[in-house]
TIKEKE-483736 format. One record per atom (N, C-alpha, C): residue number from 1; residue in three letters; atom name; x, y, z. Coordinates in Angstrom, 1 decimal, always signed. Atoms other than C-alpha are relative to their C-alpha. Example, Ala and Ser with C-alpha at 12.3 -4.5 7.8 and 13.67 -1.06 7.14 Angstrom:
2
{1,"ala","N",{+0.9,-1.2,+0.0}}
{1,"ala","CA",{+12.3,-4.5,+7.8}}
{1,"ala","C",{+0.9,+1.2,+0.0}}
{2,"ser","N",{-0.9,-1.1,+0.0}}
{2,"ser","CA",{+13.7,-1.1,+7.1}}
{2,"ser","C",{-0.8,+1.1,+0.8}}
END
This chain:
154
{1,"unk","N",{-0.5,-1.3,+0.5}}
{1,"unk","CA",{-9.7,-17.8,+5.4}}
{1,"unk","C",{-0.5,+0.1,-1.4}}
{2,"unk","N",{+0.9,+0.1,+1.7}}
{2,"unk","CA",{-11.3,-16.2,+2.1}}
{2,"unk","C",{+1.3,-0.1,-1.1}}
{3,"unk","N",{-0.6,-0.4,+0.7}}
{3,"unk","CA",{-9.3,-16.4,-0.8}}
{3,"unk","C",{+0.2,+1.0,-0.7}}
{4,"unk","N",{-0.3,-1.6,-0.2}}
{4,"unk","CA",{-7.5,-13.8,-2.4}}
{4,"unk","C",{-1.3,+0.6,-1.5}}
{5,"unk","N",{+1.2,-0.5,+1.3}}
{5,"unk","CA",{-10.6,-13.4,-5.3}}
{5,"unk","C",{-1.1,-0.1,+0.7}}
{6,"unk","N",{+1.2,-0.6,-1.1}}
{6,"unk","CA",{-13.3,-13.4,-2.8}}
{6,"unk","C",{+0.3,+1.0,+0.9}}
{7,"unk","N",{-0.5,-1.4,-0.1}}
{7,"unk","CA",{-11.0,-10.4,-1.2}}
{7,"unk","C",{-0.5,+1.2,-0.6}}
{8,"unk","N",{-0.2,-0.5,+0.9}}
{8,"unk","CA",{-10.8,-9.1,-4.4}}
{8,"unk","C",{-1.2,+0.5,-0.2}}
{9,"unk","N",{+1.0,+0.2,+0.6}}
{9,"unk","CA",{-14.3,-9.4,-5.3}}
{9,"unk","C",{-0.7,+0.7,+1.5}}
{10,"unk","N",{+0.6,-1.4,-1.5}}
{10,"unk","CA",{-15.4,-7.7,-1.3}}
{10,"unk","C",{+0.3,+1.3,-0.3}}
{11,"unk","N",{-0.8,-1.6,-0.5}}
{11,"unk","CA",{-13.4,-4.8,-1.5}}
{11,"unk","C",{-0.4,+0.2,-1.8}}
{12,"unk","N",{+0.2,-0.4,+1.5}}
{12,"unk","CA",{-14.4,-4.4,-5.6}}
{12,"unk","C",{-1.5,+0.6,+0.1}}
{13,"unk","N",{+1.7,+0.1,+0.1}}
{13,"unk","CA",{-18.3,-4.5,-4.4}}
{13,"unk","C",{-0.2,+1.7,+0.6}}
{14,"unk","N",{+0.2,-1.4,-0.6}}
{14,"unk","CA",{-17.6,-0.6,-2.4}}
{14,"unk","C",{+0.9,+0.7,-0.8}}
{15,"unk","N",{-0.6,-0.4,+0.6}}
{15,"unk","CA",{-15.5,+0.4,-5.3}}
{15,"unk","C",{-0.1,+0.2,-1.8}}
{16,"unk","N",{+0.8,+0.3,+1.0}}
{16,"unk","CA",{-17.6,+0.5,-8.4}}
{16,"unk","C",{-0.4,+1.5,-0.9}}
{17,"unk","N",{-0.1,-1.4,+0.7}}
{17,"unk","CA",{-17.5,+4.6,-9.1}}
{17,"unk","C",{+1.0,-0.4,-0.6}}
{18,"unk","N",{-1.4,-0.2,+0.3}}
{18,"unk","CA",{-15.1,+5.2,-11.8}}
{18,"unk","C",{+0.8,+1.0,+0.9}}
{19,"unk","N",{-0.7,-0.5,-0.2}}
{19,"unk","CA",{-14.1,+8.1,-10.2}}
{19,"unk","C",{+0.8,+0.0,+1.3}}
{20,"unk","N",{-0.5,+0.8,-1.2}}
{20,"unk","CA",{-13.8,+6.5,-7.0}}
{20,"unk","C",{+1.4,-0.9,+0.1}}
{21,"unk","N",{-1.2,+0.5,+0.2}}
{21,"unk","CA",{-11.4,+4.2,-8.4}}
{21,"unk","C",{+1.4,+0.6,-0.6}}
{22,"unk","N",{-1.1,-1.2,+0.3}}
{22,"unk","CA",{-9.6,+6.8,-10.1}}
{22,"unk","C",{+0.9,+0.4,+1.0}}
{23,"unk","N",{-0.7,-0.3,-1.4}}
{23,"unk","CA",{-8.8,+8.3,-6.6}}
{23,"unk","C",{+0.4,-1.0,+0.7}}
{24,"unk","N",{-0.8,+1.3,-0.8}}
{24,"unk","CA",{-8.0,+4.9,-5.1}}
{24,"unk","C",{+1.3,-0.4,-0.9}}
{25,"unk","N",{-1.3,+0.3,+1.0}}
{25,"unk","CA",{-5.3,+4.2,-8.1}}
{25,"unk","C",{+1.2,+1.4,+0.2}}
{26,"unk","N",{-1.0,-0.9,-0.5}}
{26,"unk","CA",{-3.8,+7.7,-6.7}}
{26,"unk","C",{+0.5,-0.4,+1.5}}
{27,"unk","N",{+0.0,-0.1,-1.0}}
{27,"unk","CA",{-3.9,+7.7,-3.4}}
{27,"unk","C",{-0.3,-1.4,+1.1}}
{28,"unk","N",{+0.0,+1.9,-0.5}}
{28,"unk","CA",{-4.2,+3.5,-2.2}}
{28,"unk","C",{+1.8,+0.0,+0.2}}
{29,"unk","N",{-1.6,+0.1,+0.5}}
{29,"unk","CA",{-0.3,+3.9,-3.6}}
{29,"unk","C",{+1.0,+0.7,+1.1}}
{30,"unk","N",{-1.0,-0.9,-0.5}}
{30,"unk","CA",{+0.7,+7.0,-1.8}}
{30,"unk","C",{-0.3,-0.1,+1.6}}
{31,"unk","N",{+0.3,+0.6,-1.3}}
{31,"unk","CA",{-1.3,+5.7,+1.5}}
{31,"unk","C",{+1.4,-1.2,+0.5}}
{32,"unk","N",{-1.0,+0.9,-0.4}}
{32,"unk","CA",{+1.1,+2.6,+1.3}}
{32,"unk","C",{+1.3,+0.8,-0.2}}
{33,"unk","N",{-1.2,-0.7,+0.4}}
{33,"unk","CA",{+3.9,+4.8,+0.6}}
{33,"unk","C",{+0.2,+0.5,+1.0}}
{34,"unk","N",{-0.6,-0.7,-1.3}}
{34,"unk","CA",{+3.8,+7.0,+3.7}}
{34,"unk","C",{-0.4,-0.9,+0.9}}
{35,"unk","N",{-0.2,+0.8,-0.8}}
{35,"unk","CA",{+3.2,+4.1,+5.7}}
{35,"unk","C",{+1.3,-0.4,+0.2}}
{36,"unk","N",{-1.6,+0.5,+0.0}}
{36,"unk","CA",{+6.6,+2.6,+4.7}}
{36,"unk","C",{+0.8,+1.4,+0.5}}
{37,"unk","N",{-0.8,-0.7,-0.9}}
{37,"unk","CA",{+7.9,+5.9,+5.4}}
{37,"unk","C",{-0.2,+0.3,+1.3}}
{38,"unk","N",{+0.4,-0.3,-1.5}}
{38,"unk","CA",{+6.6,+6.5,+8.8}}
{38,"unk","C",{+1.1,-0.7,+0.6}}
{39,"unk","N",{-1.0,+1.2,-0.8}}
{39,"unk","CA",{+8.4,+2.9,+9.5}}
{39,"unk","C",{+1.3,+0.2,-0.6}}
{40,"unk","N",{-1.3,-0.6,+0.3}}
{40,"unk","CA",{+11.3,+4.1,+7.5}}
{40,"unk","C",{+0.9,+0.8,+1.2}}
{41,"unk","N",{-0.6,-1.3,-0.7}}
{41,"unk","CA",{+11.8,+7.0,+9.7}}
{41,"unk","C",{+0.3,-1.0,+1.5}}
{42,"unk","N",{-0.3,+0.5,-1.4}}
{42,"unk","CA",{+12.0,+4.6,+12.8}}
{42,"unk","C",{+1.6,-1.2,-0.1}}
{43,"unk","N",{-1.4,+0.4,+0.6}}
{43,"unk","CA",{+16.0,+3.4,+12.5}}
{43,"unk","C",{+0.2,-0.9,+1.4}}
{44,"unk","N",{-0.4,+0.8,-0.8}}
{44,"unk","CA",{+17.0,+0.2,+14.3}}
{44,"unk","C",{+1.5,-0.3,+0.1}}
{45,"unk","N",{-1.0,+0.0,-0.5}}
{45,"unk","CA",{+20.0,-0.5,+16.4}}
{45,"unk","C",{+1.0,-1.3,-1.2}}
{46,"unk","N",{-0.5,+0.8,+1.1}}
{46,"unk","CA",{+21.7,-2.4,+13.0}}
{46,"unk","C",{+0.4,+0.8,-0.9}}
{47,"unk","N",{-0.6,-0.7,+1.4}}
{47,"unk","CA",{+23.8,-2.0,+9.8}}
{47,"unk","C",{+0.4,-0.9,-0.5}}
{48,"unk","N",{-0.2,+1.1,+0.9}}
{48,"unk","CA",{+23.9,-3.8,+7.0}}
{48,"unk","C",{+0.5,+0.9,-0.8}}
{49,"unk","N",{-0.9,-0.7,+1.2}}
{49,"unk","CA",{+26.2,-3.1,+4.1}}
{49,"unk","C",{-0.2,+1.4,+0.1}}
{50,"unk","N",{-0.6,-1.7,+0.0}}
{50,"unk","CA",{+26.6,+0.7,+5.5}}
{50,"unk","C",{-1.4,+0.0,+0.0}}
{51,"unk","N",{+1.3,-0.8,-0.3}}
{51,"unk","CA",{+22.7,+1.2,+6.1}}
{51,"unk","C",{-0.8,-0.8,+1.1}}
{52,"unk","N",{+1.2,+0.3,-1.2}}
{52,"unk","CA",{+20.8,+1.5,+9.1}}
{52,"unk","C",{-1.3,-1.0,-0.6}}
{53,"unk","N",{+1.4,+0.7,+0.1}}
{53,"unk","CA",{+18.2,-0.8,+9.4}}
{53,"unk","C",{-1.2,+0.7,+0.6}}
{54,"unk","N",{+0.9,-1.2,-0.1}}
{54,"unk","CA",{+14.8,+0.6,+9.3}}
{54,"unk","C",{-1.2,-1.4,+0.5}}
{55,"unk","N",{+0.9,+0.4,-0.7}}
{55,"unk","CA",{+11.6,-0.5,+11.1}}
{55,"unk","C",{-1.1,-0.4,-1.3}}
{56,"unk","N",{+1.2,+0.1,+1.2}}
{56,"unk","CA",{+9.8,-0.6,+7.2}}
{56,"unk","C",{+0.5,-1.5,-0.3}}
{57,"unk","N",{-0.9,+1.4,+0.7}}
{57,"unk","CA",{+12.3,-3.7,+6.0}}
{57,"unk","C",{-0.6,-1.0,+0.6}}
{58,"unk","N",{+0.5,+1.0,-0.5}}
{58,"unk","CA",{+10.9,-5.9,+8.6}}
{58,"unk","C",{-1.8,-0.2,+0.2}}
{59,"unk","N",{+1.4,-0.4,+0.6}}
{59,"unk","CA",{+6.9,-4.5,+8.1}}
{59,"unk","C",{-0.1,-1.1,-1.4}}
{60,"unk","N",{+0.4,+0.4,+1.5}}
{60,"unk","CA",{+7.4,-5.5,+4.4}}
{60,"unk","C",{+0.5,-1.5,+0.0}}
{61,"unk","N",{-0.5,+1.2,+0.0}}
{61,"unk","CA",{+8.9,-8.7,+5.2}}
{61,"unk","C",{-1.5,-0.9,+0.2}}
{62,"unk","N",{+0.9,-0.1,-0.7}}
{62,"unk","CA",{+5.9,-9.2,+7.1}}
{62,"unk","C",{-1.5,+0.0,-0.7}}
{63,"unk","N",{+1.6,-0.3,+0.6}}
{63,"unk","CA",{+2.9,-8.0,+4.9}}
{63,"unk","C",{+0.6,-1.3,-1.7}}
{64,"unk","N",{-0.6,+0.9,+1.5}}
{64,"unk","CA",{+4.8,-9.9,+1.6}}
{64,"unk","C",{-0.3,-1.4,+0.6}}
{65,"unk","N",{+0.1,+1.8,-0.9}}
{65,"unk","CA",{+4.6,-13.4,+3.9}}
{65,"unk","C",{-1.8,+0.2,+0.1}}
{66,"unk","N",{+1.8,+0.2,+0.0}}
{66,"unk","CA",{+0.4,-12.2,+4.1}}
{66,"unk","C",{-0.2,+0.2,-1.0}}
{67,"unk","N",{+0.6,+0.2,+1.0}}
{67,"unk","CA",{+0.1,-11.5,+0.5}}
{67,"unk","C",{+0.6,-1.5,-0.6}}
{68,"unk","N",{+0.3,+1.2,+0.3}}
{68,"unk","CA",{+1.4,-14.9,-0.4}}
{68,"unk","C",{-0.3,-0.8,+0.8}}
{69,"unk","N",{+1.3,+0.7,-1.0}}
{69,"unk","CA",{-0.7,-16.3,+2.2}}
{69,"unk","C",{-1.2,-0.2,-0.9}}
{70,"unk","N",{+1.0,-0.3,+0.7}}
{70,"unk","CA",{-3.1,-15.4,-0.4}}
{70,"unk","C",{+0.0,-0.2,-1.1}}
{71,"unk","N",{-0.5,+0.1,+0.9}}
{71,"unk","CA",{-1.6,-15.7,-3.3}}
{71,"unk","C",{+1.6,-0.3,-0.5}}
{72,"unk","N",{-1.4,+0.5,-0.2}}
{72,"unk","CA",{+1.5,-17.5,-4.5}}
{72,"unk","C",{+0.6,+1.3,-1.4}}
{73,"unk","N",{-0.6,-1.2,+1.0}}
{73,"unk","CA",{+1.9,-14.8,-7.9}}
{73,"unk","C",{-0.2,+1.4,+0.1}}
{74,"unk","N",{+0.4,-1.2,-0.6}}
{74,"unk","CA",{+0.5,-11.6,-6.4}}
{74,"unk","C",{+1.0,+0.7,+1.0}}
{75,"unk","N",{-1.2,-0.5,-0.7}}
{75,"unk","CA",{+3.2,-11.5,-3.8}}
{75,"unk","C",{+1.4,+0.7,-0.5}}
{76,"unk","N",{-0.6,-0.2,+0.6}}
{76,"unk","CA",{+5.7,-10.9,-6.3}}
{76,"unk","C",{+0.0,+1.5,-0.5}}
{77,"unk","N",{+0.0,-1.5,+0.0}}
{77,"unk","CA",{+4.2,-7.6,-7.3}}
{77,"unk","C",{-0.1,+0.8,+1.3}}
{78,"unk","N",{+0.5,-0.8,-1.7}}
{78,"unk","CA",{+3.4,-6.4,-3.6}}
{78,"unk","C",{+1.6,+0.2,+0.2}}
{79,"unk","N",{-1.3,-0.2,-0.5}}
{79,"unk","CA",{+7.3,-7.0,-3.2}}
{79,"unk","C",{+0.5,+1.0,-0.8}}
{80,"unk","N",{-0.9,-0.8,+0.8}}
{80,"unk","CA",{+8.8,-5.3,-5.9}}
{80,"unk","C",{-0.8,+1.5,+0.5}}
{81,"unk","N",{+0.8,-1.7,+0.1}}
{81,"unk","CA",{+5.7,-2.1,-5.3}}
{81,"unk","C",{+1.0,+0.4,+1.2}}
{82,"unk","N",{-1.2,-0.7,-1.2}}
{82,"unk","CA",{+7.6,-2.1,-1.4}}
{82,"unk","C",{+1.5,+0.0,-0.7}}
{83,"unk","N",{-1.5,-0.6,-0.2}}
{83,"unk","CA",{+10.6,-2.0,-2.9}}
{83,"unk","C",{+0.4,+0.9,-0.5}}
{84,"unk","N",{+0.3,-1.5,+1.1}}
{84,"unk","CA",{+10.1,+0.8,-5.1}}
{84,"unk","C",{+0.2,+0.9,+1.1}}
{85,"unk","N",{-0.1,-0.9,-1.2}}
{85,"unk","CA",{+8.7,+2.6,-2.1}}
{85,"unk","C",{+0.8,+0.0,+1.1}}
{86,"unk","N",{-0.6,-0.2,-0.5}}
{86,"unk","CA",{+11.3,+1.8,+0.2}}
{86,"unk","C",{+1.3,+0.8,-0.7}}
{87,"unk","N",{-0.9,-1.1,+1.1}}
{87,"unk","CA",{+14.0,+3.3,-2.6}}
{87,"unk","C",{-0.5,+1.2,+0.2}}
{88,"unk","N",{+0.4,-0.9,+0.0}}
{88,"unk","CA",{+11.6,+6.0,-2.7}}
{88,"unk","C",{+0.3,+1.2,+1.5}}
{89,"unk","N",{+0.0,-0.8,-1.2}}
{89,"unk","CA",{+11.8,+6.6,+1.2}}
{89,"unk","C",{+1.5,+0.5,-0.6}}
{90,"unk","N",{-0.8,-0.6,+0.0}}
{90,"unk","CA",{+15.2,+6.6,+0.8}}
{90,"unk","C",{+0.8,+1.2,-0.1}}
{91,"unk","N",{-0.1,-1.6,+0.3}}
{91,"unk","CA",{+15.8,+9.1,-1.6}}
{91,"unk","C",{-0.6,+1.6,+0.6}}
{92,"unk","N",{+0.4,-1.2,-0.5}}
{92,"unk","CA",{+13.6,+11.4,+0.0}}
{92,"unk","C",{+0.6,+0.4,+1.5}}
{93,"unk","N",{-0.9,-0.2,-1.4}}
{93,"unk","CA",{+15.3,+11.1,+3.2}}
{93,"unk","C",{+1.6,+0.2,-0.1}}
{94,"unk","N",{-1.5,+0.0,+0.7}}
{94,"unk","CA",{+19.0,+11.5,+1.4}}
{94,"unk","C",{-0.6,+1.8,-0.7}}
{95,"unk","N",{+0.2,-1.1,+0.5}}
{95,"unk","CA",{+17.6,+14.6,-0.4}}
{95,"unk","C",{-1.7,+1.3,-0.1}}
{96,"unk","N",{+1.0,-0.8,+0.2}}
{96,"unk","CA",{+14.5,+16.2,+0.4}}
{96,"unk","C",{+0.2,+1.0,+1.0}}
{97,"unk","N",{+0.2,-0.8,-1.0}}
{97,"unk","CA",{+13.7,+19.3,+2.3}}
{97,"unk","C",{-0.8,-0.1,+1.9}}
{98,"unk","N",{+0.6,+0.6,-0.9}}
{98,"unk","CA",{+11.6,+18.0,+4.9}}
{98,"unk","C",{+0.5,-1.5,+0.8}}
{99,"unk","N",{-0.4,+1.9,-0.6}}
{99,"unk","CA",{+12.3,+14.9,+7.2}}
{99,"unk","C",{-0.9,-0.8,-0.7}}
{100,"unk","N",{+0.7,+1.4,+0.7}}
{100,"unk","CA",{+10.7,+11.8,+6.0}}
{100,"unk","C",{-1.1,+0.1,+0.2}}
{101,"unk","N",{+1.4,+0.0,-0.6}}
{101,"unk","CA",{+8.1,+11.4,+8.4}}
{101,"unk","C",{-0.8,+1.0,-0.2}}
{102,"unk","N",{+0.8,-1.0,+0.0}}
{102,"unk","CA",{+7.0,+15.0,+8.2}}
{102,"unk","C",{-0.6,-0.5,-1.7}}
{103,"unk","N",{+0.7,+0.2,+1.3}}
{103,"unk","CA",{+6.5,+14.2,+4.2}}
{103,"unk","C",{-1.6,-1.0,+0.2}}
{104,"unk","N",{+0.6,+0.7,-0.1}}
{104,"unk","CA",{+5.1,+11.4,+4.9}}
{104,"unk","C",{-1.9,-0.1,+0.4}}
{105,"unk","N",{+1.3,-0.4,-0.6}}
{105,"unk","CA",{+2.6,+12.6,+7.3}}
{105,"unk","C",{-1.1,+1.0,-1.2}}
{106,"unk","N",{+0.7,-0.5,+0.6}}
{106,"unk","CA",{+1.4,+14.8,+4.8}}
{106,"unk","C",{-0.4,-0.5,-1.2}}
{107,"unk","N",{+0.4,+0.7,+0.9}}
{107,"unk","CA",{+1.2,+12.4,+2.0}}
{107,"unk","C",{-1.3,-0.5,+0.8}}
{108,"unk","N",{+1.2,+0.7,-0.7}}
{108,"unk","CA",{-1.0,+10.3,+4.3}}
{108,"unk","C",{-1.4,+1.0,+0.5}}
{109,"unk","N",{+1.4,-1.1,+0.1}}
{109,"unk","CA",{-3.4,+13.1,+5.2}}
{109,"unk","C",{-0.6,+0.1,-0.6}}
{110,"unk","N",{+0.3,-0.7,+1.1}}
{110,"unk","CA",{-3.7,+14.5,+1.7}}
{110,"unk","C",{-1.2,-1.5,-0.4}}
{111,"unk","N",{+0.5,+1.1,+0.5}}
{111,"unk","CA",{-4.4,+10.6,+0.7}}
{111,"unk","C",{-1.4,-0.4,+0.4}}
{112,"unk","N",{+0.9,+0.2,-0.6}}
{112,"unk","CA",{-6.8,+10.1,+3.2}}
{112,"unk","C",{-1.0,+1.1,-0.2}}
{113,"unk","N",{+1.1,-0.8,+0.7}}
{113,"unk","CA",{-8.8,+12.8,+2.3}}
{113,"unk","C",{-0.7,-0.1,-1.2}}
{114,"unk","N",{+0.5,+0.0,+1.4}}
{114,"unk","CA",{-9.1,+11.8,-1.1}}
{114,"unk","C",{-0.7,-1.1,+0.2}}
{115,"unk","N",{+0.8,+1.5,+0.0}}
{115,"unk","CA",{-10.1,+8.2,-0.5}}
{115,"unk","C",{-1.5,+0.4,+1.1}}
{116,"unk","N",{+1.8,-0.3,-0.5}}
{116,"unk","CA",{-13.3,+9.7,+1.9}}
{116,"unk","C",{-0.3,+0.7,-1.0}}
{117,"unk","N",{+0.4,-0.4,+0.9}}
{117,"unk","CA",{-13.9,+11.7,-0.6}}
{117,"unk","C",{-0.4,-0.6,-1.0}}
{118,"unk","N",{+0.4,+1.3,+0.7}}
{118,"unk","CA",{-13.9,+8.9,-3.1}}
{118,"unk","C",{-1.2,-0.7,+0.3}}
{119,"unk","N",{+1.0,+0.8,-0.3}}
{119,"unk","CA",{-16.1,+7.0,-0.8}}
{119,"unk","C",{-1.4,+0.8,+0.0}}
{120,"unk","N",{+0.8,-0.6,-0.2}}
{120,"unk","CA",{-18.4,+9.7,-0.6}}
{120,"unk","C",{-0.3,+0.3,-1.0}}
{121,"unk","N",{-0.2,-0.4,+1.1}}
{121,"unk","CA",{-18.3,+10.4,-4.3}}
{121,"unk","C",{-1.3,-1.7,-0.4}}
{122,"unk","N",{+0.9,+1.2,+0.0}}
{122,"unk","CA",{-19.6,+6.3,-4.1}}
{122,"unk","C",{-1.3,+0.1,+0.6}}
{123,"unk","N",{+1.3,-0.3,-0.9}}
{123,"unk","CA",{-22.0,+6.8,-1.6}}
{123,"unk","C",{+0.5,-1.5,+0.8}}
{124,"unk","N",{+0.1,+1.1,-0.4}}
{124,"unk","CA",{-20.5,+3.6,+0.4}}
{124,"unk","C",{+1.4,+0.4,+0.8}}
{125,"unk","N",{-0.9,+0.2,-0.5}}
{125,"unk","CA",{-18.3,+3.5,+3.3}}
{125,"unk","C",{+1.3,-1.3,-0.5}}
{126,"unk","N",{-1.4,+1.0,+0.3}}
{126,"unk","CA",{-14.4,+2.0,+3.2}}
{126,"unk","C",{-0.2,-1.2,+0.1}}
{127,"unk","N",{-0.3,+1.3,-0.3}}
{127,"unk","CA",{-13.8,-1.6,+3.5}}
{127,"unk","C",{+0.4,-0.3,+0.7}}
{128,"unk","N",{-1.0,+0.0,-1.5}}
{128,"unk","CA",{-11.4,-1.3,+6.5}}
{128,"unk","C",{-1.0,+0.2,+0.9}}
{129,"unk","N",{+0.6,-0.5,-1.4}}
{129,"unk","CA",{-14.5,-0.1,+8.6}}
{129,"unk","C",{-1.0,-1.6,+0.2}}
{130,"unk","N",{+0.6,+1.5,-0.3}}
{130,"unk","CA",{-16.1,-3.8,+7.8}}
{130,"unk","C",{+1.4,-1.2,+0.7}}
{131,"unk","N",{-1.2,+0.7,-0.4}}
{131,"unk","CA",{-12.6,-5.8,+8.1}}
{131,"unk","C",{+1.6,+0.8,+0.0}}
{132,"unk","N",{-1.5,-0.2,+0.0}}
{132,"unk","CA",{-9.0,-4.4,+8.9}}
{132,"unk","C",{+0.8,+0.1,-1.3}}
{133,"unk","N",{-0.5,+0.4,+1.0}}
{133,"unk","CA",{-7.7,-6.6,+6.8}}
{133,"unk","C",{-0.2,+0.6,-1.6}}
{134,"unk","N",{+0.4,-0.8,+1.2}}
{134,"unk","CA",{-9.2,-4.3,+3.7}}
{134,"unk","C",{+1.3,+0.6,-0.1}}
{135,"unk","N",{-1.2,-1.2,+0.4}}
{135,"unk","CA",{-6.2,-2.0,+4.2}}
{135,"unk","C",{+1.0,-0.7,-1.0}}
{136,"unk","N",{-1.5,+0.8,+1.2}}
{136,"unk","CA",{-3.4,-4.4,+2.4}}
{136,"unk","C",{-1.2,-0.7,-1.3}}
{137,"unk","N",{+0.6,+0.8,+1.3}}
{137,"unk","CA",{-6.3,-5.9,+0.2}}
{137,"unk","C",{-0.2,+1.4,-1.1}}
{138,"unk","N",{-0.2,-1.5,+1.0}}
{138,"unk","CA",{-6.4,-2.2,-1.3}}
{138,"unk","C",{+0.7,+0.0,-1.0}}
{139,"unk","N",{-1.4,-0.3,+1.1}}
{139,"unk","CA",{-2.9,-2.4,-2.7}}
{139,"unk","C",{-0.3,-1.2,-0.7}}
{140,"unk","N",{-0.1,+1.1,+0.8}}
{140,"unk","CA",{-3.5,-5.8,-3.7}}
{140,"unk","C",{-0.8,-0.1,-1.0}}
{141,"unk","N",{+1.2,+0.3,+0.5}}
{141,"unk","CA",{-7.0,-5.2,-5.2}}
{141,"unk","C",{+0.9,+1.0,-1.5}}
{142,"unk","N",{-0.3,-0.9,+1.5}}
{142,"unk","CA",{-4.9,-2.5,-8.1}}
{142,"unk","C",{+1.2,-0.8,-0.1}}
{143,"unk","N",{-0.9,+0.9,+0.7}}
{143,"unk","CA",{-2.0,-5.1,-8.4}}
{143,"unk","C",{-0.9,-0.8,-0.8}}
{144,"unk","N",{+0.4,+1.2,+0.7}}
{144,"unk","CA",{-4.3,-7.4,-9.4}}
{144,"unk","C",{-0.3,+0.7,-1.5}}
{145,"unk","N",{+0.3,-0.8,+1.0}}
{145,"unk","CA",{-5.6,-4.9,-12.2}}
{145,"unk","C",{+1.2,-0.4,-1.0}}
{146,"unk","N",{-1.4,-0.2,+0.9}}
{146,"unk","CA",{-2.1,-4.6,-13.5}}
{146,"unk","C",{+0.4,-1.9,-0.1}}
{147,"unk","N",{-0.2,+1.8,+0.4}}
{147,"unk","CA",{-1.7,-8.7,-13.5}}
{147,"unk","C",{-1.1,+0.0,-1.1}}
{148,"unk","N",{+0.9,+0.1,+1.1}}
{148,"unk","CA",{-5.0,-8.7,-15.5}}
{148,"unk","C",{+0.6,+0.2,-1.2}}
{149,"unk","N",{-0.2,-0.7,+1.0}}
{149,"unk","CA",{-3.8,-6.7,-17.8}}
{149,"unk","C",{+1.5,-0.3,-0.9}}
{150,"unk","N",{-1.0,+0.8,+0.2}}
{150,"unk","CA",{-0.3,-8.3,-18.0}}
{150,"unk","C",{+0.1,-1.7,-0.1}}
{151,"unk","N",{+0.2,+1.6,+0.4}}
{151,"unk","CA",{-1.9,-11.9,-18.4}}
{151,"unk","C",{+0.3,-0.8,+1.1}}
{152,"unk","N",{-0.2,+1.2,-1.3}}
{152,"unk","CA",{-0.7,-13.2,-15.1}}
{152,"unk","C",{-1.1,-0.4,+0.7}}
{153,"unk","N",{+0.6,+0.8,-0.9}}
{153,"unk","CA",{-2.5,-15.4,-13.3}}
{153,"unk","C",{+0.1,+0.0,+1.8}}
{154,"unk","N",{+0.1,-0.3,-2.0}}
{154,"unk","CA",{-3.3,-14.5,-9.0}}
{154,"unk","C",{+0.1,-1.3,+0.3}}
END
């Protein structure tokens, strides 16, 4: 299995426009964001302390156990970003006009547009269309940025 800086260093090699990266620092975020809501919006037969259990909680359980697969200090941020964005479903589903998923769905659209665009801005197909696995190394590949820059060590 590669480690998580030969990840880092694949998915960096189709990501080398600024403006490309620009658009991935938007839209990488709001990608993973309406994913968690999609699995948000699917409510499991459970309650814990007064809240339905949601089909995202056990996702992120899930992707957090593969980023420290990879990394024992990188996980750490991947957890806290899901847990932002599960707060986030939250709220939007407690107070928005739209159901969740509908948002969601159109977050993910919007996002997805921007990142072909991106790529095409590059001149170099996604990363996901060589390995899968590209999709979660996305979010990981702009945590890692923000560790750089905050001194921590992946």
């Amino acid at each position: 299995m590669p480690t998580i800086q030969q990840w880092l260093n694949q998915y960096g090699e189709s990501h080398q426009n600024a403006t490309n990266k620009t658009i991935h620092w938007i839209c990488v975020p709001v990608i993973f964001l309406s994913i968690m809501g999609f699995l948000f919006s699917i409510k499991l037969p459970f309650v814990v302390t007064g809240h339905r259990v949601n089909l995202a909680m056990f996702v992120l359980v899930a992707v957090i156990t593969y980023y420290y697969s990879l990394s024992k200090t990188l996980w750490v941020g991947m957890l806290l970003f899901g847990g932002v964005c599960l707060l986030i479903c939250h709220l939007i589903e407690m107070n928005f006009f739209l159901p969740l998923w509908a948002f969601s769905l159109i977050l993910f659209i919007a996002a997805w547009i921007g990142q072909f665009y991106g790529h095409n801005i590059e001149g170099k197909k996604p990363s996901f269309f060589k390995d899968l696995q590209f999709l979660l190394i996305g979010p990981a590949w702009l945590m890692s940025f923000i560790y750089e820059r905050l001194g921590i060590v992946l």
